[in-house]
N, C-alpha and C positions, 0 to 999 in steps of 0.2 A: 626138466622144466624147473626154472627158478622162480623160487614164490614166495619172496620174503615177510615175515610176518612182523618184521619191524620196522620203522623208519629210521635210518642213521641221521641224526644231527649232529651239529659240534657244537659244542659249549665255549663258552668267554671262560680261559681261565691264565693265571698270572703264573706268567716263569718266575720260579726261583731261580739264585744266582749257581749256578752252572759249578761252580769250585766249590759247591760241598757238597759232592757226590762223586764219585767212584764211575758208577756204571746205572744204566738205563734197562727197564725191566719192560716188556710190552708182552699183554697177557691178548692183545686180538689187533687184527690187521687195521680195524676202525681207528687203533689212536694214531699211528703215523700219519693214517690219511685225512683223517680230521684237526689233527692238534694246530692245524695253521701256522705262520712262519716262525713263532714262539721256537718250534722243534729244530732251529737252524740251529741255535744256539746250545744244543745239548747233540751233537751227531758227531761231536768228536770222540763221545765217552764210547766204550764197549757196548753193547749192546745184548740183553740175554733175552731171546722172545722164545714164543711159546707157538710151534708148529711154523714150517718153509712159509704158510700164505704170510703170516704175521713176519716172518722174516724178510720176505721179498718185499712188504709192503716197507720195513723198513730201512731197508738198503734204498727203494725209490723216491724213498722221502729225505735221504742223500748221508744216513747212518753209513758210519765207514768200516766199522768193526761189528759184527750179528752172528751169535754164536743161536744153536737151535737147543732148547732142551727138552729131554725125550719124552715128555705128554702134558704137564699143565704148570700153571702158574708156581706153583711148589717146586716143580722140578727146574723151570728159569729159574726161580729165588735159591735154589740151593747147589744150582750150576754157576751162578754169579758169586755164593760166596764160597765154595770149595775156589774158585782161581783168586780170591782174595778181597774179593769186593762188599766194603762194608757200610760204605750208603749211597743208599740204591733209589732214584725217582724212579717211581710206577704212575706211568701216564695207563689212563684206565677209563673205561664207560662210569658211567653215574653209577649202573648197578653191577657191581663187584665183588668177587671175593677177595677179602683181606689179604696180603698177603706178609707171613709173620715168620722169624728163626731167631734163637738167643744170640745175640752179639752184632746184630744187624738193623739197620734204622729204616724202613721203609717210607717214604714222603712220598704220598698220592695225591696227583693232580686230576679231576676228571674234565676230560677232554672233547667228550659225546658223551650222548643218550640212546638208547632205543628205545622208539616211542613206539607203542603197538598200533600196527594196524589193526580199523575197525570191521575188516571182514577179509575171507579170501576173495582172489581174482575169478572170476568166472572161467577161466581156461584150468588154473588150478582143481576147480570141485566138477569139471568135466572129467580131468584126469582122473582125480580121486574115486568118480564114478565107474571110471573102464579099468580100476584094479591096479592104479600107481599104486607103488613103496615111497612112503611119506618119510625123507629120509630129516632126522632131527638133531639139532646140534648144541642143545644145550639144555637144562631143564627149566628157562626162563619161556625158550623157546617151546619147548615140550607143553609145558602148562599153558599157552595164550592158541597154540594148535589146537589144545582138545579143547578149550574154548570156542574157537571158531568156527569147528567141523560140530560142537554140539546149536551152534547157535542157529545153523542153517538145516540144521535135522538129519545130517549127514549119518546114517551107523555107522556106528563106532566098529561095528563088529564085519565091516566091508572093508577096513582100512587099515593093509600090515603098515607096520612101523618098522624104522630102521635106526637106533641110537647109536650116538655117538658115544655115551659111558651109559650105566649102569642108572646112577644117577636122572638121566634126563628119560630114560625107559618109567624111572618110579613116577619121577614128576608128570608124566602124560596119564598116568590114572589106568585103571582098567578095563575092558569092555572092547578094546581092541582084535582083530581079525588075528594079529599075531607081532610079535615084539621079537627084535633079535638085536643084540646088543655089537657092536663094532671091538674084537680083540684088543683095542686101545684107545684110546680119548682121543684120535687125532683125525682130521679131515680127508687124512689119505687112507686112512684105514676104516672110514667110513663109506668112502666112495671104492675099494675093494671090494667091502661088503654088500655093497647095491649092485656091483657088478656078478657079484655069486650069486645073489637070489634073482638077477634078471634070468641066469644061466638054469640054476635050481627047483626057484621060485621061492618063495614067504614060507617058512617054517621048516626048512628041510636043510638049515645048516648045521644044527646044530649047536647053537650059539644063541638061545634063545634065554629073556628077562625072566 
């Protein structure tokens, strides 16, 4: 079940001129999709994103060159300048992590928002009820969940968790039924790990926060 706990919008924001950058930096699949026809004008640079969804989103968005780096925004910015590239636009949400290396100029443009939603869905805290794994993908997200699940009086302690990094397990707080962190920061390797605990069940991977 998909139960997003944020609204995507896109923001008004002003292209720079295209020739003084290198290469194109995309840390979530929301900025291709949202950055609006601005993004035509920069899909000829290289391309260095962070996880296949972020990739595919920006090959659709009509990027011609998308290389993948192997877990987060650090790892695009430091796969884009090991092949050379030294100024880099980072199309990015409002709320972002920086992204910084010596000899390298990063120019961020934000492109969306996520705006929190003010409650879950009613089909979601059904779920939650019959013993879903609340699988979580971010510590933005992590913190505005245990928000949610506290607001509606939900126990905390009826409700495993399944994180994306280590990171987004801390930010969702304590009091939880059981936390078990995903081998790697990536979306595929979180959705691995929901597949092993539907097989196992919540706390029996091993791989626990």
């Amino acid at each position: 079940m998909l139960s997003p706990v944020f609204r995507i919008v896109p923001l008004e924001w002003e292209a720079p001129d295209a020739s003084a950058f290198d290469a194109l930096v995309l840390t979530s699949a929301n900025a291709p999709r949202h950055a609006g026809p601005q993004l035509t004008g920069f899909t000829h640079l290289p391309c260095f994103a962070v996880g296949e969804a972020t990739a595919a989103g920006a090959r659709a968005a009509g990027v011609r060159e998308v290389r993948t780096g192997s877990s987060d925004g650090q790892a695009a910015l430091d796969l884009a300048a090991d092949a050379g590239a030294r100024r880099l636009l980072h199309l990015c949400g409002r709320e972002h992590v920086p992204l910084e290396r010596p000899g390298v100029t990063v120019t961020r443009r934000l492109v969306y928002a996520a705006e929190p939603e003010p409650a879950l869905p009613q089909p979601a805290m059904a779920a939650l009820a019959e013993g879903a794994v609340a699988l979580i993908h971010s510590p933005r997200a992590a913190a505005h969940f245990a928000h949610l699940v506290d607001a509606v009086g939900i126990d905390r302690g009826t409700v495993p968790l399944a994180a994306i990094s280590a990171a987004a397990a801390e930010a969702a707080g304590t009091g939880w039924k059981d936390v078990t962190v995903a081998p790697a920061p990536r979306d595929e390797a979180l959705l691995e790990l929901a597949a092993e605990l539907c097989q196992t069940g919540a706390g029996e991977t091993g791989n626990k926060a």
